[in-house]
TORPAKE-903258 format. One line per 4 residues: number of its first residue (from 1); their letters; for each residue x, y, z of N, C-alpha, C. Coordinates in pm, 1 decimal. Layout:
N
NUM) a) X,Y,Z,X,Y,Z,X,Y,Z | ...
This chain:
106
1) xxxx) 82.4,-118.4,0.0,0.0,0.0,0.0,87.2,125.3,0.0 | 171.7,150.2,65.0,274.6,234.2,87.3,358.3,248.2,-66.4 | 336.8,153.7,-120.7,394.5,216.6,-311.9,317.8,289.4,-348.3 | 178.9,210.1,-322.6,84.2,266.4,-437.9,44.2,421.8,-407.9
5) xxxx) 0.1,412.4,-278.8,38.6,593.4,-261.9,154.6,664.6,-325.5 | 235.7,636.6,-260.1,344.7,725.8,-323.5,329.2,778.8,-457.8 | 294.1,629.9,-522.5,301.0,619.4,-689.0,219.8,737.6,-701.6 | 66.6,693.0,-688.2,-51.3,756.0,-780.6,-116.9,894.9,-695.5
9) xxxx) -26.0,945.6,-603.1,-80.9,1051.8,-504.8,-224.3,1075.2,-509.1 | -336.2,976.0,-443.9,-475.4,1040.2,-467.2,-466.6,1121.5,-313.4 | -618.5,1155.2,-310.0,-657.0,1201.5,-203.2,-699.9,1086.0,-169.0 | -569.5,1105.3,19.5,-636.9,1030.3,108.0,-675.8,1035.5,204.0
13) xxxx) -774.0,1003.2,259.5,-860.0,1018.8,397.8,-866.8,892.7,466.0 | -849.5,933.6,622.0,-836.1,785.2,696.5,-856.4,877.6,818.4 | -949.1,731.2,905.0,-952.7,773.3,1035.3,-793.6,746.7,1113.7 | -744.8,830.8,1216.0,-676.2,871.2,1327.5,-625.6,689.6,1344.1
17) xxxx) -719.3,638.7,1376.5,-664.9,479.8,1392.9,-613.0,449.3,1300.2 | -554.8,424.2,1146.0,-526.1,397.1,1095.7,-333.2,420.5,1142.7 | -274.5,525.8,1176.8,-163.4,532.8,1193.9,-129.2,427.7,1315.9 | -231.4,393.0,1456.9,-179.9,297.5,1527.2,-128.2,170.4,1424.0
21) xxxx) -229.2,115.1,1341.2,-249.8,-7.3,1285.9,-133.0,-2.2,1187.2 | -76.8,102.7,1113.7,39.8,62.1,1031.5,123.0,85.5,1128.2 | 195.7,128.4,1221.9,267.1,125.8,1353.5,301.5,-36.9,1400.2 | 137.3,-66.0,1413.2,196.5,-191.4,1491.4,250.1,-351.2,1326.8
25) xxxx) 207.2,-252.2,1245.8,206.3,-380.1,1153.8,367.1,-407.4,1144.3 | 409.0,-257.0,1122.9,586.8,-247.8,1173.7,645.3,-375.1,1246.5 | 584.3,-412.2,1401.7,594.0,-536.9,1384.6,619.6,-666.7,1372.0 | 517.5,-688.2,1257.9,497.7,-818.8,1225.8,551.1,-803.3,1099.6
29) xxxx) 620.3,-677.7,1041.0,663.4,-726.4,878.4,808.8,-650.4,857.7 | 880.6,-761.0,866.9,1055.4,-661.2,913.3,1100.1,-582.5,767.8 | 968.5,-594.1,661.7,1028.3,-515.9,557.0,980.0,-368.8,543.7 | 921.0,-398.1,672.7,842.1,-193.0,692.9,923.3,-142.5,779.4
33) xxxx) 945.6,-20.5,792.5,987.9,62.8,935.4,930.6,184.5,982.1 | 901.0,204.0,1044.6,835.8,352.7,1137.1,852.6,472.9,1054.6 | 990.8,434.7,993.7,1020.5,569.0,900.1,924.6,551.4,766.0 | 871.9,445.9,699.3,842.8,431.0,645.7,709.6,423.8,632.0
37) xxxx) 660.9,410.9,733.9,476.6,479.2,800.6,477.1,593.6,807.2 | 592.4,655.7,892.9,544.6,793.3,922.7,583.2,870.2,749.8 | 628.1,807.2,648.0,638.4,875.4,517.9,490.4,894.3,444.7 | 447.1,745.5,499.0,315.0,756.7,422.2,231.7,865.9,479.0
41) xxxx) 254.6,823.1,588.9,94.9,894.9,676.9,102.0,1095.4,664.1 | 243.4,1133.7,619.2,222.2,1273.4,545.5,134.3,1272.5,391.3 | 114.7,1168.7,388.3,15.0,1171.6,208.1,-116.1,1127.5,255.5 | -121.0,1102.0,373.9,-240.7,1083.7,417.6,-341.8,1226.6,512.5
45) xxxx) -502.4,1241.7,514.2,-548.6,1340.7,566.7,-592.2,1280.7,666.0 | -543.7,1262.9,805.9,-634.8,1178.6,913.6,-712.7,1247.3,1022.0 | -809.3,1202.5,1023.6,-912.4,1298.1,1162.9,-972.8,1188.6,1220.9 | -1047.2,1289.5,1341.9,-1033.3,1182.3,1491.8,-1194.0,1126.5,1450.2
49) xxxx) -1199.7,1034.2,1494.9,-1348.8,933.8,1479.3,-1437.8,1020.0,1574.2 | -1560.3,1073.0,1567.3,-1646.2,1137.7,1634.2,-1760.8,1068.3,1709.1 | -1788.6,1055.9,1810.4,-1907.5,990.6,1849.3,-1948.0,906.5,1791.0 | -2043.7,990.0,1742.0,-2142.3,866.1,1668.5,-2086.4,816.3,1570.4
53) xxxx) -1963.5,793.5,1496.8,-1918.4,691.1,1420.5,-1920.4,543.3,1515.7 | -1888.2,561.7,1616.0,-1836.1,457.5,1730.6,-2030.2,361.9,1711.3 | -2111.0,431.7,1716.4,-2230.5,386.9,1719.3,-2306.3,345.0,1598.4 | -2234.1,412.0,1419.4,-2248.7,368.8,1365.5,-2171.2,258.2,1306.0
57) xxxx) -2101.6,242.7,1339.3,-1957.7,114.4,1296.8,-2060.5,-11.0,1399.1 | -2090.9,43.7,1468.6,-2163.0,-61.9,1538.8,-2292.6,-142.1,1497.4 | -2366.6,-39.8,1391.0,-2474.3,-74.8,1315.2,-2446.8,-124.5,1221.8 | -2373.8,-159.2,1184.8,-2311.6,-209.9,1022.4,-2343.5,-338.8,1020.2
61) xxxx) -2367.7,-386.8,867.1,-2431.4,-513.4,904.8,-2271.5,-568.7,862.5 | -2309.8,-712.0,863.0,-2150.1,-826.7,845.6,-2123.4,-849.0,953.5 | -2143.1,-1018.4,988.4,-2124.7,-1119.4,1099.1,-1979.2,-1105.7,1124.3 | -1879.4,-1091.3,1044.6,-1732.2,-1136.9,1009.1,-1707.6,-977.0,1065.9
65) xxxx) -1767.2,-908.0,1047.7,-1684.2,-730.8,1005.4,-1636.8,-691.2,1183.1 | -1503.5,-684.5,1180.0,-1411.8,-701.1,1319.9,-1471.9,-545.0,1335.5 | -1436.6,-517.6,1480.5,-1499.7,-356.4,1513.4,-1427.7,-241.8,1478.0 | -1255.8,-291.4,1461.4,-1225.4,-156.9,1436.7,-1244.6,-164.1,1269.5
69) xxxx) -1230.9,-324.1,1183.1,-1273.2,-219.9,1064.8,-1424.0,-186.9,1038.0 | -1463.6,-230.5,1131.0,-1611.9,-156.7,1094.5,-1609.7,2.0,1143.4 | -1535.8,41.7,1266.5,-1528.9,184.3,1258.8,-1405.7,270.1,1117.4 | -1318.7,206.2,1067.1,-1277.1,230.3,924.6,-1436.0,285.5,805.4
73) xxxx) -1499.0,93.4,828.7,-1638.5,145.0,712.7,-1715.3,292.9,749.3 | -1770.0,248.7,866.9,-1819.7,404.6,940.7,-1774.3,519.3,884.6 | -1618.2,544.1,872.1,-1593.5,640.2,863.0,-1598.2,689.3,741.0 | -1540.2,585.6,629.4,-1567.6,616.4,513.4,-1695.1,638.5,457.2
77) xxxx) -1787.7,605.1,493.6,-1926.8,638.0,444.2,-1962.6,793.6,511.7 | -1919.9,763.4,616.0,-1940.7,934.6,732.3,-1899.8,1011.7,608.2 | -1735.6,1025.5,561.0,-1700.1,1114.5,454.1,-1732.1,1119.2,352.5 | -1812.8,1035.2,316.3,-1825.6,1009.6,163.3,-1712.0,1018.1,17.9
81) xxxx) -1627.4,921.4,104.5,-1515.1,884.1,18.5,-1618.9,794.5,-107.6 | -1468.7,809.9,-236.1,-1502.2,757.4,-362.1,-1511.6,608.9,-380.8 | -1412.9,547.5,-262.4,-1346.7,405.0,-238.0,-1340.4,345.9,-106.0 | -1323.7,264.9,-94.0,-1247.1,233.1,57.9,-1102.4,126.9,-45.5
85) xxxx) -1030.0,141.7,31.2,-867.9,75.1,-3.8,-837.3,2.5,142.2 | -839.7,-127.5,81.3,-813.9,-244.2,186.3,-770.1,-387.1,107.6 | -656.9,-428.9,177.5,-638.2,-576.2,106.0,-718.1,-663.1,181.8 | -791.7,-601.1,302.6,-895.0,-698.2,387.0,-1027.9,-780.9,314.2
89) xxxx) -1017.1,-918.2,294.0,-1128.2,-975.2,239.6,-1244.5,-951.6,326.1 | -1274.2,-941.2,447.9,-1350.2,-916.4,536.3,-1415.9,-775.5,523.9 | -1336.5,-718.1,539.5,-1329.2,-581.3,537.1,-1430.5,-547.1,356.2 | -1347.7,-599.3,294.3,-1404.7,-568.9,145.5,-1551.5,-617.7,124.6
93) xxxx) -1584.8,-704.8,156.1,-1703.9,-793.1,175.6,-1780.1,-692.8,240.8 | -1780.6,-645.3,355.2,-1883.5,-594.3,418.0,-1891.7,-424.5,324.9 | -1808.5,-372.8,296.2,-1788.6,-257.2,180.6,-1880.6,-296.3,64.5 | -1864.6,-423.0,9.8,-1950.7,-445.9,-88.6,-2109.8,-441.8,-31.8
97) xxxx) -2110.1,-533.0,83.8,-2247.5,-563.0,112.0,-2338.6,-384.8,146.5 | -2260.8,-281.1,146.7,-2337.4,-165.3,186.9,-2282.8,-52.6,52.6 | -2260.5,-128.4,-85.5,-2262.9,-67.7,-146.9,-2147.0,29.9,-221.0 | -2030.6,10.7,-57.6,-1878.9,102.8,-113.2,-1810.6,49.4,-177.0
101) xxxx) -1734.8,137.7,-322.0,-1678.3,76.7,-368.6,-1546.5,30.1,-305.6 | -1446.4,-83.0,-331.7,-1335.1,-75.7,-303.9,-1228.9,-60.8,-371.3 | -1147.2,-96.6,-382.9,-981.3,-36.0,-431.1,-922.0,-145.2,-392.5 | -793.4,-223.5,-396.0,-698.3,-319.9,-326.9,-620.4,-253.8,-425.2
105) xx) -558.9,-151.3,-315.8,-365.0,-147.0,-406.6,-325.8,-274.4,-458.7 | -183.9,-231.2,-547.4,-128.4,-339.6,-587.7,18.5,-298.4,-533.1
């Protein structure tokens, strides 16, 4: 994911959690480094999850859909992003089931 930004500079929007989660992915994948999150996350626009996202991530339908990426879906629908971008099959699934499109960098 961290190419494909770079590469194709769109506009990106992400909730505030998103920088824990590439942090900790650091990790589990010795070919990332901190320096290399905190590069992305300047091409990224991140803001803090508001209330009632917390309550709508919670309404979301999908048996499978884990809570924080359901507060991810939340948010993207909150903004009315063009996409959601996730290599998450889970994640993508429940995006489909409410209609968002998705994206999977390459």
């Amino acid at each position: 994911m961290i190419a494909e930004v770079n590469r194709s500079q769109p506009d990106v929007v992400a909730a505030l959690l998103l920088e824990t989660e590439l942090r900790r992915m650091v990790h589990r994948c010795p070919q990332l480094s901190q320096d290399m999150v905190s590069s992305l996350l300047t091409k990224v626009s991140l803001y803090l999850i508001e209330p009632a996202q917390f309550t709508h991530a919670g309404l979301l339908p999908g048996q499978n859909l884990r809570p924080l990426d359901a507060l991810h879906l939340a948010a993207t629908t909150d903004l009315g992003v063009d996409a959601l971008a996730t290599y998450d099959q889970r994640l993508q699934s429940a995006a489909h089931e409410i209609g968002m499109p998705v994206v999977a960098p390459s």
